[in-house]
N, C-alpha and C positions, 0 to 999 in steps of 0.2 A: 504493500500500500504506500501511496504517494507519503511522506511525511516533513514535505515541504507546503505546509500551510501558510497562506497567510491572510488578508483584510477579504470580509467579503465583498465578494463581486456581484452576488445577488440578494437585495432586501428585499422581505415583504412588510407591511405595516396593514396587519385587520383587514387582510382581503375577503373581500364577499362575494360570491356569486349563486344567485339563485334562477333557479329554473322555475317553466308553469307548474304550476298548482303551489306556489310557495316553498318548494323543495331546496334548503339551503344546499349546494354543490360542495362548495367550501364557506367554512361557517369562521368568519375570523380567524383567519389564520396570519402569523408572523414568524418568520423565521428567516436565517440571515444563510447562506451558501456562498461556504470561503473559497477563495480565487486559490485554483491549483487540487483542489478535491475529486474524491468520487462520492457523490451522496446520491443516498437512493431515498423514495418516496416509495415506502410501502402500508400495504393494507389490504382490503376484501374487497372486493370486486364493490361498486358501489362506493368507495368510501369518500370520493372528491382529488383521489390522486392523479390522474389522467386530464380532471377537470383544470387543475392546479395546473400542469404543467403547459396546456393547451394556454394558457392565461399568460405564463411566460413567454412561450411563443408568439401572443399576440392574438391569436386563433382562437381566443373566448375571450371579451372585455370583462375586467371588473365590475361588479355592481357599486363596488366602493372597496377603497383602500390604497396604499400605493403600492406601486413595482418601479424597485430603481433596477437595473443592469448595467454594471461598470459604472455607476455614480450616477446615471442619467435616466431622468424621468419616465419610462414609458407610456406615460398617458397618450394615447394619440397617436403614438407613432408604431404604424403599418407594420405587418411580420415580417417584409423582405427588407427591412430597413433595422430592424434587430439583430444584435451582437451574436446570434444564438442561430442554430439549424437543430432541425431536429429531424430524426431517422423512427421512422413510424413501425409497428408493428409486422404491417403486411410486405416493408423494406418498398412498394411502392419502385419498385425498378421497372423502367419502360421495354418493353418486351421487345419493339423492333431496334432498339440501340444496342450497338456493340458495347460491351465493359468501357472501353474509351469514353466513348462518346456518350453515356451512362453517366461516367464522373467530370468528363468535361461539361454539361449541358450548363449547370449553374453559373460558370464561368464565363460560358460564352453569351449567353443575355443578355449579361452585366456587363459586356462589351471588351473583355480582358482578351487581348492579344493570342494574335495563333501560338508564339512562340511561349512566352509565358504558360498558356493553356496548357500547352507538351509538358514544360518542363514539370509543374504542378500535379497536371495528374498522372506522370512516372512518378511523381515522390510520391506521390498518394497510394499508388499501388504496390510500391515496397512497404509502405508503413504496416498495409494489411495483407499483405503477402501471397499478389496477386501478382508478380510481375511475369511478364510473360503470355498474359490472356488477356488481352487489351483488346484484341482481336475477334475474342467469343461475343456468342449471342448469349443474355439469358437461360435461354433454352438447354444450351450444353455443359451448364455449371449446376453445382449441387448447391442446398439448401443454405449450407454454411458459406461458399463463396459467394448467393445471391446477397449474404446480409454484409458480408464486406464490401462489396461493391457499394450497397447502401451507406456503409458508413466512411468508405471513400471520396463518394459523393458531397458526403456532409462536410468532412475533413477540408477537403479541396479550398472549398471558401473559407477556412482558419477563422472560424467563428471563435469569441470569448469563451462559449457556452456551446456544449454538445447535449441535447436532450434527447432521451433513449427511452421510446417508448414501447414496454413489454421489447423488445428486439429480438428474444432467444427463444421466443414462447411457439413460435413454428419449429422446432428444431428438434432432433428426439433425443432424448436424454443425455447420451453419451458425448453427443454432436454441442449441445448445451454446456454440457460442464468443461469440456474443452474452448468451449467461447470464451465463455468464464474468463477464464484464464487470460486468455487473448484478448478479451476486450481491457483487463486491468494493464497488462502489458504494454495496450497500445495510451491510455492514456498517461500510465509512466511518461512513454515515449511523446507523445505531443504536447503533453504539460498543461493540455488545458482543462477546465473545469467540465467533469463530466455530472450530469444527474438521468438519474435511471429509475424509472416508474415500474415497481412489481410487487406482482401480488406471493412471490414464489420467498418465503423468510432464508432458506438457503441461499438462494444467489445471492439476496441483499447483505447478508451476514459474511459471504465470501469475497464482494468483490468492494464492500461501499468502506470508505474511512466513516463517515457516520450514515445514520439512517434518522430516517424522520416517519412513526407510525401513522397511520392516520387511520380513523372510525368516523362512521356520519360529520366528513366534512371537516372536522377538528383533528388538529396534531395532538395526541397524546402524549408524545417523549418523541423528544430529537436526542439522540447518546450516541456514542462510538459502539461497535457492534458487542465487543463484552459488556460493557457496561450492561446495553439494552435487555442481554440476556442473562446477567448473573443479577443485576439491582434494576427490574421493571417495576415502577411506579405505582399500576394497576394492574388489578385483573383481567382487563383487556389484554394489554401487553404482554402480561407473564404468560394468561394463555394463546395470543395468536403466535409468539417469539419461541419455537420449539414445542416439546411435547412437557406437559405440565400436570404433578398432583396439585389439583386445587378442590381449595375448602373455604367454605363459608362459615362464619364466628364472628365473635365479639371479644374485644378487646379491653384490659383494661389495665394498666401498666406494664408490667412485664408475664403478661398473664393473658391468654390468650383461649376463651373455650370454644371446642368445638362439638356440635351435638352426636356427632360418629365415634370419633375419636376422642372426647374428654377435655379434661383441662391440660394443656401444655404451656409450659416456662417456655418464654422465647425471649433469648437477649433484647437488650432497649426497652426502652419506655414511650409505648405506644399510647396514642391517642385514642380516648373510651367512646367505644361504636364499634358498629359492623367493621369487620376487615376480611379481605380476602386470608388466605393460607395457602402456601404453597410450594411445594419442595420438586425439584427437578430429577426424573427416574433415575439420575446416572449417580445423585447424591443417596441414593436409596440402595441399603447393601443386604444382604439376607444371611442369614445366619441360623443354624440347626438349636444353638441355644440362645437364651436371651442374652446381649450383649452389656456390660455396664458402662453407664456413663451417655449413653445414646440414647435418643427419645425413640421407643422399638412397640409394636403392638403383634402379638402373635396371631397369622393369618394364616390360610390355607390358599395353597397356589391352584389360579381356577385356569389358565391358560399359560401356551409358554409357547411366544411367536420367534420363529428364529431368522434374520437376516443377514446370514454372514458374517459379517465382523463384530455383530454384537447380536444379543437376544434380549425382547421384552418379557418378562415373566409378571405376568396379570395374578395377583393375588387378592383376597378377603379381607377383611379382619375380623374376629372374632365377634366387634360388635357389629358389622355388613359394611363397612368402608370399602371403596375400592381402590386398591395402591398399585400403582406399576413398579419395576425396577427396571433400568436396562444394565445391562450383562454384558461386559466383552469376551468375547470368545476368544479366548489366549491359549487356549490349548486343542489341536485336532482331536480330542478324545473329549467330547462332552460332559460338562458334571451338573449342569443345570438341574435344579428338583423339578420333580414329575408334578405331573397335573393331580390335585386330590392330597398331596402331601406339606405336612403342617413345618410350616417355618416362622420364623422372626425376619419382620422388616422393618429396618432401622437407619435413621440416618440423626449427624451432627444437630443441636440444637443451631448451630451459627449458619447451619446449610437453610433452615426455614426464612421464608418469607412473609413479613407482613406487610398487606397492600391494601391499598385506597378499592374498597368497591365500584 
């Protein structure tokens, strides 16, 4: 990850946009996107993220609030006239141009010189490691050389701001996680500010220096991708940022009850009210006796899903909670407990979470 940060390059202040029927899109949102970053906008299909970024592009006005880019106001001022391109989902590649003339098109509109043209989009196509098919049609490239060429495209005009919307989400899996990669690599390499709208918490966790959640419209927590997943704010966050034991309780110093699972001490002095609970499967360890020193409830294991390098084991508990742990599989010779067999599941009191409902 880039860790050359510096001022940001992109402000929001309480932007709004609402749709018919009174539908807030983005509901007050403010948030700053530092010059030189990878920040992704994530959240659930619906949340206002896609709406948000279509607003930096220019491509949905404000209802109210401001948008600077690079210092400067964008009120007013038309999407081909912003510091910013953006490479859309569908990659949006015209079927009858060749790769060249694909990534030259933007260039050439704007009236920029044949020879210039060349030289720009040969650099463009080393950058995403296409040189050599300048010549192809569309048609004779695969899925992942169509999205480079997209982002070629975008490149070319050396905008402030590269905005990436869903971009891997045509791609299948293996083709994806190797993007992954590629996409962080390439904005190392061009140093400019990239933002990336997905609904997918892995990618954003792999590729963004910070992430910004969003739910109906609202930013939840903007954090660097540990943070967002060892210290989430709410229960939204704790549960949409990985796989999550979550519980509902009431708080009241260092004293936290739950109706499943009882009363538990949990470090801090927590605010009296409802609070989410919530302990992460990998912080969850099992054990054939009770363990001391650990907050542990003795369960019967009701399933046990295996996926290669680790497994989830679905357990009980005695008073009907439902706990997961996940399991690395570090050895070729399985020890995982059987389904039906009584174990302790236990993890650190410091590992639990108390959260804003």
């Amino acid at each position: 990850m880039n860790n050359a940060i510096n001022e940001p390059i992109v402000q929001v202040r309480d932007a709004v946009k609402v749709f018919a029927g009174a539908t807030k899109a983005v509901d007050r949102v403010s948030l700053d996107i530092l010059e030189g970053e990878f920040f992704a906008l994530l959240g659930p299909s619906g949340c206002g993220k896609t709406t948000f970024m279509r607003m930096l592009a220019g491509l949905e006005i404000p209802d109210s609030g401001e948008i600077l880019i690079d210092g400067r106001d964008m009120a007013g001022v038309p999407p081909n006239l912003r510091p910013v391109n953006m490479v859309f989902q569908s990659y949006a590649v015209f079927p009858h141009m060749s790769v060249f003339r694909n990534i030259a098109y933007g260039l050439k509109v704007t009236g920029v010189g044949e020879a210039e043209i060349r030289r720009r989009v040969f650099d463009a196509l080393q950058l995403v490691q296409l040189g050599g098919l300048e010549r192809r049609m569309p048609a004779q490239l695969s899925g992942g050389q169509r999205q480079r060429v997209a982002l070629a495209r975008a490149l070319v005009k050396r905008p402030r701001v590269l905005l990436l919307d869903e971009p891997l989400s045509a791609l299948d899996a293996k083709l994806r996680e190797a993007m992954q990669l590629e996409l962080v690599k390439l904005q190392h390499a061009v140093g400019i500010t990239f933002v990336i709208v997905t609904h997918d918490q892995q990618e954003a966790l792999s590729m963004a220096n910070r992430i910004a959640v969003m739910e109906d419209g609202k930013v939840r927590q903007v954090a660097p991708p540990a943070e967002l997943y060892e210290f989430p704010r709410s229960t939204f966050v704790a549960d949409f940022i990985g796989k999550m034991n979550l519980f509902h309780g009431q708080a009241q110093g260092g004293t936290v009850k739950i109706r499943q699972l009882g009363e538990l001490q949990i470090p801090g002095n927590h605010s009296a009210g409802a609070v989410g609970v919530a302990v992460r499967p990998e912080k969850v360890k099992l054990f054939r006796d009770r363990p001391p020193g650990l907050i542990a409830f003795h369960s019967t294991v009701d399933n046990v899903a295996y996926h290669g390098s680790d497994s989830h084991v679905f357990a009980v508990t005695d008073s009907g909670a439902a706990l997961t742990a996940t399991v690395q599989n570090e050895k070729r010779h399985s020890d995982l407990p059987a389904v039906g067999q009584a174990i302790w599941c236990a993890w650190r009191a410091e590992d639990t979470l108390v959260l804003e409902e």
